[in-house]
Each structure stands twice: as structure tokens, then as C-alpha cells.
VOVEXGU-329032 format. One record per residue: residue in three letters; x, y, z of N, C-alpha, C, O in turn. Coordinates in steps of 0.1 Angstrom, whole numbers, padded with zeros to 4 digits, always signed. Layout:
BEGIN
ALAXYZXYZXYZXYZ;...
end
This chain:
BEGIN
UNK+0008-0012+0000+0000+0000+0000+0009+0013+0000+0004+0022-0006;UNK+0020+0014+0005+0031+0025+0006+0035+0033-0006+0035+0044-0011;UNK+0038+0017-0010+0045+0019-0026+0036+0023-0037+0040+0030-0046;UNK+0022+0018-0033+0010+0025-0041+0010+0037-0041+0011+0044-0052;UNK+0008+0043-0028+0007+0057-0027+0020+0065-0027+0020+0077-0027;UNK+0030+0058-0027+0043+0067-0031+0044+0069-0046+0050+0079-0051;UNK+0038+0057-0056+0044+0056-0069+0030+0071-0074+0032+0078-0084;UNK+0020+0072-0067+0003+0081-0070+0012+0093-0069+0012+0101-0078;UNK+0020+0096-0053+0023+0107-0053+0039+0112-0065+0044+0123-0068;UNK+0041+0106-0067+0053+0107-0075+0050+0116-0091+0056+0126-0097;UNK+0035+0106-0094+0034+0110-0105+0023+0124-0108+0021+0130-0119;UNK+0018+0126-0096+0011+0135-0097+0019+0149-0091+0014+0160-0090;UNK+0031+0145-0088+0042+0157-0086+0052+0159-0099+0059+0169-0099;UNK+0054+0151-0108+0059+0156-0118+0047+0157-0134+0050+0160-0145;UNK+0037+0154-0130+0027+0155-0137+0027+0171-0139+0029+0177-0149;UNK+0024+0176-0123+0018+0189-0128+0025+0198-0132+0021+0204-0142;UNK+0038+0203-0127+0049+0211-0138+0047+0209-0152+0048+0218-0160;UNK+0042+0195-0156+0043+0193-0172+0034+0198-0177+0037+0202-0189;UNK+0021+0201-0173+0011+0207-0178+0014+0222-0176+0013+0229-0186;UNK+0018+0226-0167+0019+0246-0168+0028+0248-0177+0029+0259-0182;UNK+0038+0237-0180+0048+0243-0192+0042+0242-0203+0041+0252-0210;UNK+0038+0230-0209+0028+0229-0219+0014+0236-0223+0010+0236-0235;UNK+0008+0243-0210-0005+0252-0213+0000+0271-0211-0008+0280-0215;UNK+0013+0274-0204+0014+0283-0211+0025+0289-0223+0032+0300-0224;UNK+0025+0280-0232+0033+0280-0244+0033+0291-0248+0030+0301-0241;UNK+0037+0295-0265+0038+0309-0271+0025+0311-0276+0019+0302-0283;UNK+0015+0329-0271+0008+0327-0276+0009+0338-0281+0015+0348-0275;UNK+0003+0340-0298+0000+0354-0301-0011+0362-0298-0021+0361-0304;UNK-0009+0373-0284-0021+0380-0282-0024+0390-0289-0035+0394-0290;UNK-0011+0396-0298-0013+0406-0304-0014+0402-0320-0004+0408-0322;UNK-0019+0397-0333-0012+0401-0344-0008+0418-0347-0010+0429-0342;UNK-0005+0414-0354+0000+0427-0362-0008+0437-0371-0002+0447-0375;UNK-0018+0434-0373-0028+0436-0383-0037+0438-0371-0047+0433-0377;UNK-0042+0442-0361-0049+0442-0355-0053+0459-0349-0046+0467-0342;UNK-0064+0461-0354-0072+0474-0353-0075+0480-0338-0085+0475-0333;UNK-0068+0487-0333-0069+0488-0319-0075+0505-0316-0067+0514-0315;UNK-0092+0507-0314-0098+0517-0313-0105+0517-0295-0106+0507-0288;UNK-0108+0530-0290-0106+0535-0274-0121+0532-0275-0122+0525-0286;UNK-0131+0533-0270-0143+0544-0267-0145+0549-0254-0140+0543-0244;UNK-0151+0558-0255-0153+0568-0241-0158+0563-0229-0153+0564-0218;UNK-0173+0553-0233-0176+0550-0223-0186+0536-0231-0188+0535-0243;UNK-0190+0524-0220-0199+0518-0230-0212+0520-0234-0218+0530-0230;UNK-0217+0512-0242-0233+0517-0251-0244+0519-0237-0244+0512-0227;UNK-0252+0528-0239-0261+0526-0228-0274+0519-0232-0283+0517-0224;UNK-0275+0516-0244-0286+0506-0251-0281+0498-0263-0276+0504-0273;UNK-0283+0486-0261-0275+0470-0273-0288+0475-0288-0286+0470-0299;UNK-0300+0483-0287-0305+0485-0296-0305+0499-0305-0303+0510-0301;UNK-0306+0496-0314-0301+0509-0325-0314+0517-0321-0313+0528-0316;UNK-0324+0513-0324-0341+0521-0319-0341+0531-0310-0346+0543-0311;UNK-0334+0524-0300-0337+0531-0281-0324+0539-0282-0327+0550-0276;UNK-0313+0540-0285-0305+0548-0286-0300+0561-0292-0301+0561-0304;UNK-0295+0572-0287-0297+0583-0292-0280+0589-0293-0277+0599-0299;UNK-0271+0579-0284-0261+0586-0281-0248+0589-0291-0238+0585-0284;UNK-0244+0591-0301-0235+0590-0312-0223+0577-0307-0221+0567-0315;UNK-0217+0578-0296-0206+0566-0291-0214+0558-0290-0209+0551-0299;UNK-0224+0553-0287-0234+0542-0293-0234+0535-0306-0232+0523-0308;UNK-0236+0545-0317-0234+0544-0329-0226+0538-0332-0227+0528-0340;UNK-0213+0543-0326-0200+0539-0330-0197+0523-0332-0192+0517-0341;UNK-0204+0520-0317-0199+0508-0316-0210+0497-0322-0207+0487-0328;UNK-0225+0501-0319-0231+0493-0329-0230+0491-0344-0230+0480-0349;UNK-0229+0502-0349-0227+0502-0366-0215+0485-0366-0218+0477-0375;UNK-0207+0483-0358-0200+0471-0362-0206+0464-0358-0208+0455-0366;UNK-0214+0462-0346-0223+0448-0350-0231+0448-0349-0237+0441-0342;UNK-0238+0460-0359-0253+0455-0367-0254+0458-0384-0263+0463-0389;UNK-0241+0453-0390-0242+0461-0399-0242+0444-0411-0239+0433-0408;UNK-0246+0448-0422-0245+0436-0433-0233+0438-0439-0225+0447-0436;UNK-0233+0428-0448-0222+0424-0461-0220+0433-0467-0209+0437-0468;UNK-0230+0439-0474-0233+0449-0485-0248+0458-0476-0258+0454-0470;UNK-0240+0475-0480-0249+0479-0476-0256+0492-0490-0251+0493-0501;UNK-0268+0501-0483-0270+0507-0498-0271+0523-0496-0281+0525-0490;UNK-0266+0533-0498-0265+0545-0497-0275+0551-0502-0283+0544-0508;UNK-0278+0567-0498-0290+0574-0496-0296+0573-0512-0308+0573-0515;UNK-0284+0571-0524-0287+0573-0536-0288+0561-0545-0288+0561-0557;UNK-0289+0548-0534-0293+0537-0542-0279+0529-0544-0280+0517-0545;UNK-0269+0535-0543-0258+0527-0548-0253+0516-0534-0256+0516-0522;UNK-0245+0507-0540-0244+0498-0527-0234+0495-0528-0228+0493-0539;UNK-0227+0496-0513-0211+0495-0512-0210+0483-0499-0218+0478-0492;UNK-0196+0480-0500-0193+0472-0491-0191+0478-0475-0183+0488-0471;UNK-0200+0468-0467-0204+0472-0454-0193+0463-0446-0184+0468-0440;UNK-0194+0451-0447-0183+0441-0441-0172+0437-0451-0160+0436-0448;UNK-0175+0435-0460-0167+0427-0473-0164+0439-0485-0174+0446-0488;UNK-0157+0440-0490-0148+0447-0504-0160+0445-0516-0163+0434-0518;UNK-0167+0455-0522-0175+0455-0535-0158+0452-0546-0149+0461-0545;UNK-0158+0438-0556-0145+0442-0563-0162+0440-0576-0171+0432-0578;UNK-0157+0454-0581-0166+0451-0594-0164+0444-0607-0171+0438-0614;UNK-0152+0446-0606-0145+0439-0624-0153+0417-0623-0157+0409-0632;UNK-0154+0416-0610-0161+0403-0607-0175+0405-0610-0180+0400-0620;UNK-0181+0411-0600-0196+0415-0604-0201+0419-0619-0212+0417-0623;UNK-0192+0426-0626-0197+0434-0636-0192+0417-0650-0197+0418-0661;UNK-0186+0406-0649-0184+0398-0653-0194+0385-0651-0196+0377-0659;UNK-0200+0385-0632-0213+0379-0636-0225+0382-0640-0234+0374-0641;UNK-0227+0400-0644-0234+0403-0646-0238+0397-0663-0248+0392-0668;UNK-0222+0401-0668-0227+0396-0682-0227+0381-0683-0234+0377-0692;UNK-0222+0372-0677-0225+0359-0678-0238+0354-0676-0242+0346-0684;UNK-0247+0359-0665-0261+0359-0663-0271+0365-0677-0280+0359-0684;UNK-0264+0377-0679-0271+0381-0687-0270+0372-0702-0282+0369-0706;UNK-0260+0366-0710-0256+0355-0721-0267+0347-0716-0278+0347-0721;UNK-0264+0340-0704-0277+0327-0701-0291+0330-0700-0301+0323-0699;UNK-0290+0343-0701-0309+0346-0701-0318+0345-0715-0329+0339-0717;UNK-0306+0357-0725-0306+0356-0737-0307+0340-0743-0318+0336-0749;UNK-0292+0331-0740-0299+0317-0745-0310+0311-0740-0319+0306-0748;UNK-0313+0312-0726-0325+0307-0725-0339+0314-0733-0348+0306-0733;UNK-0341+0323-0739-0349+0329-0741-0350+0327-0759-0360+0329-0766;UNK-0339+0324-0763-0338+0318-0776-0344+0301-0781-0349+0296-0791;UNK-0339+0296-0769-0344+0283-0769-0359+0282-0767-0363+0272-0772;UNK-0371+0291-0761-0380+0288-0757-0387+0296-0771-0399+0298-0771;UNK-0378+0301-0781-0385+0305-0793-0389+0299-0803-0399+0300-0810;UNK-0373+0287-0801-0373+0278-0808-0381+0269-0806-0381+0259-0814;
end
């Protein structure tokens, strides 16, 4: 029974060193690329409705906003994600060729 609990204590004393060296390894908290903005104080309401305060704004506009969003004049720009047009303006016309054939075929 000694040897039991000497061989238990043995291993549970070089056990645990092994784990804090292993769980605090290298970590990156910072990248490099990382946008680092203050605010004043936090939001006094999580809803855009009930809120009036501009630093409010600030910080909801990032998380309530879409992929694509659309401006006062109709045009729509990228809200979360890059509008690249030279893509869009290429499925536009590929959509558009498949509509055309489609529409030839049902002449036929």
C-alpha cells in the first residue's frame, strides 16, 4: 500500500509542472494587423431604436451592420466585405448571355 501511494504521489508531482509548461506555451495575443480603437464609455442601449447617443453608434454600426450595404442614392457598397466590381460586372454579363440563351431556346 506504501509503494502505491508513493508511486500516485510521485506521479502526480511531476505530472503537474508538465502541464503549466505545456499550457502556457507561445501565444500570439497581439497580431499585427490588429485594429486597436478606445471608446469613451460603454453603449447605454444593445439596440439601435432606443439609442440616441453618437458613441453608441460607433460601436453598434459594427455589430449591426450587413455584407453589403445601400446608400441614400441607391448605390451599394461594401459594409463588411470589399465590393470588387471587375467580378460582379463579369457575372453580370455571364447571367445576362444565359438569359438571352435561355430565351432563344423557348423560341425555338
Amino acid at each position: 500500500m506504501y509503494k502505491l501511494l508513493k508511486s500516485l504521489m510521485v506521479v502526480t508531482i511531476l505530472s503537474t509542472p508538465l502541464t503549466v509548461v505545456i499550457s502556457c506555451g507561445n501565444k500570439n495575443q497581439d497580431p499585427e494587423n490588429t485594429l486597436k480603437t478606445t471608446f469613451t464609455n460603454n453603449p447605454l442601449h444593445w439596440l439601435t431604436a432606443k439609442t440616441m447617443q453618437q458613441s453608441d453608434f460607433k460601436i453598434l454600426s459594427n455589430t449591426n451592420s450587413a455584407p453589403l450595404g445601400t446608400d441614400e442614392f441607391g448605390r451599394e457598397y461594401g459594409d463588411l466585405f470589399e465590393v470588387q466590381t471587375q467580378i460582379i460586372l463579369k457575372m453580370i454579363l455571364i447571367l445576362d448571355y444565359m438569359m438571352k440563351a435561355i430565351k432563344l431556346e423557348h423560341i425555338n
